[in-house]
N, C-alpha and C positions, 0 to 999 in steps of 0.2 A: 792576439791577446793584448798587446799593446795599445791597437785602439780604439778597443772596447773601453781599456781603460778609461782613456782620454775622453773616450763619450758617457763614462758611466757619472752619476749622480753623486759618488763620492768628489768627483775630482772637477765637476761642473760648479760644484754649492757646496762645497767644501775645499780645494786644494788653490782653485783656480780662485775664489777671491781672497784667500788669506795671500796667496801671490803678487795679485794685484795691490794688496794693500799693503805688503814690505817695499813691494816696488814703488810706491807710491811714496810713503814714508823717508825712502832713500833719497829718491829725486826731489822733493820739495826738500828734505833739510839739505842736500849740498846746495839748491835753488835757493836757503836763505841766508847759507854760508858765503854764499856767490854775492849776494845782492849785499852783505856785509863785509865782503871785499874790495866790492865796486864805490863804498860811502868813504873807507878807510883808505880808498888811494891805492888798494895792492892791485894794479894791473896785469900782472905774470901770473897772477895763480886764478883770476878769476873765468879768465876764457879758459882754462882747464876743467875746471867742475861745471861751467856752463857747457861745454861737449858730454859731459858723461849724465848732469840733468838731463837735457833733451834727449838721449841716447834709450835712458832708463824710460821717459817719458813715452816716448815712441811706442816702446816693446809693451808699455803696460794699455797706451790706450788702444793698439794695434789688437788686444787679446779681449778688451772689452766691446770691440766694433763687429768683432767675430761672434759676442755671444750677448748681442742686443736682447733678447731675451729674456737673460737672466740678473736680474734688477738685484741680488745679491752682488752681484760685480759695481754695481754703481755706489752701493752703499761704501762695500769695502773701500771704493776710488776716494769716495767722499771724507771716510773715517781714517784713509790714510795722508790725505792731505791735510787736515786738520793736526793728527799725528807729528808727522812732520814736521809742520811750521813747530812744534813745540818741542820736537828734537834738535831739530837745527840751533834754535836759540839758547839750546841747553850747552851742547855742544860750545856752540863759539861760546857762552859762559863760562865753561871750563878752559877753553883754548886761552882767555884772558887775554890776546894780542891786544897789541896799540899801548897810546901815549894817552896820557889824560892830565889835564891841569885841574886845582882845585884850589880853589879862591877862596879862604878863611876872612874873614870878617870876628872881630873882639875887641873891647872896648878898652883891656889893659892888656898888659904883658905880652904883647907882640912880639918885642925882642927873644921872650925866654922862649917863645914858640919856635921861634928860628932857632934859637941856639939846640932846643927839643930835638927836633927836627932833623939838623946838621948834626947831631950828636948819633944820630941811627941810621946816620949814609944820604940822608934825602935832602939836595939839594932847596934851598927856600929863599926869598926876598922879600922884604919887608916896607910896608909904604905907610905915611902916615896918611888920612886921610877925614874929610867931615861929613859926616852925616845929617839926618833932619835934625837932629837933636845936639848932638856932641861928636866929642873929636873921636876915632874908628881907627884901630889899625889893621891893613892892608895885609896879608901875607901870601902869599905864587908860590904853589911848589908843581912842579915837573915831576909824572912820576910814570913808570909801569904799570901799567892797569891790574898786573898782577900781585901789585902791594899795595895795592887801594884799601883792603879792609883794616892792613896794618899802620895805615898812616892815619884812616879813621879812627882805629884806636888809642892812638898818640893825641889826635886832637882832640878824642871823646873825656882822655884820664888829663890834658890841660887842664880843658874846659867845657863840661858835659853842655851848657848853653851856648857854645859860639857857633855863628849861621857860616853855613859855608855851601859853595855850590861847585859841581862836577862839569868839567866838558871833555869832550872827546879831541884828541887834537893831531891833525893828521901825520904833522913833522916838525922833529925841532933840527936844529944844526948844531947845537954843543947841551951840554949837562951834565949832570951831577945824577945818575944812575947806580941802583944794587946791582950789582950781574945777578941775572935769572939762574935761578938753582931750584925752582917748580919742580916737581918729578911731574911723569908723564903723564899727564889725565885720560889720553883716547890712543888704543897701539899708534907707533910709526908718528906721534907726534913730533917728536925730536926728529926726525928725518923730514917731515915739513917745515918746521924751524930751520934748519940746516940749510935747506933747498932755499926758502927765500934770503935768507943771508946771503946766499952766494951772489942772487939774483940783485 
């Protein structure tokens, strides 16, 4: 009875590529969580999900070499790759890890941005500087990636015109940090947090 099952047409074009296609899904997003730990410098966590990527990989293309045939399974492989990358990045989206610097450019009140700024926990410095035109002041702030959108809105309710640009930054050695108090976006987040601290 059981492997009638396995040969019947429900479980051939129906069971077996929805399977391939979670499995697929699963291994590309740790596969882009992985490749977004390897840019970020965490090297303890990313040989971890690159074993369970390839592992998952395996067993899903292992299932589709058996059933060459069934060109169902290749779509599913295909529609769960695609899946994935758009999981993955969703994902670390919410995880929010890393440091990011973010370079304000404004033409007055530079100072009161800093004071802005240091008045809501976030560290900032202040440079004067010249432009094509006229004199620009400078402001660096160091921040959590996961209070990016709140610092953007401290510099939006500034000054809705001043250019500012974002970078990713792999490490700092001193600063002016909010402690993270995020609640948890994905189960067991906080116990991955945990793990790399210790690490």
């Amino acid at each position: 009875m059981e492997t009638s099952f396995f040969n019947s047409d429900i479980f051939s074009y129906g069971i077996l590529p929805l399977l391939i296609f979670l499995a697929r899904v699963c291994d590309v997003s740790i596969g882009t969580l992985r490749i977004i730990f390897v840019a970020k410098g965490k090297k303890n966590i990313a040989p971890f999900l690159g074993f369970f990527e390839v592992l998952i990989w395996i067993t899903a293309i292992s299932r589709i070499m058996q059933n060459l045939d069934n060109y169902i399974n290749y779509i599913a492989y295909a529609a769960g790759f695609a899946t994935g990358n758009f999981v993955g990045m969703i994902i670390e989206e919410r995880l929010a890890m890393g440091i990011q610097m973010i370079r304000i450019f404004t033409r007055e009140r530079g100072r009161d941005l800093v004071q802005s700024l240091n008045s809501k926990g976030y560290g900032a410095t202040f440079v004067e500087g010249y432009g094509a035109k006229e004199k620009v002041h400078l402001i660096y702030t160091i921040i959590q990636r996961n209070e990016l959108e709140n610092v953007l809105n401290i510099i939006d309710s500034f000054n809705p015109k001043a250019f500012y640009t974002i970078e990713d930054v792999r490490a700092v050695n001193e600063g002016i940090f909010l402690p993270r108090t995020r609640k948890n976006v994905i189960p067991f987040s906080n116990v991955l947090r945990e793990w790399r601290k210790g690490k």
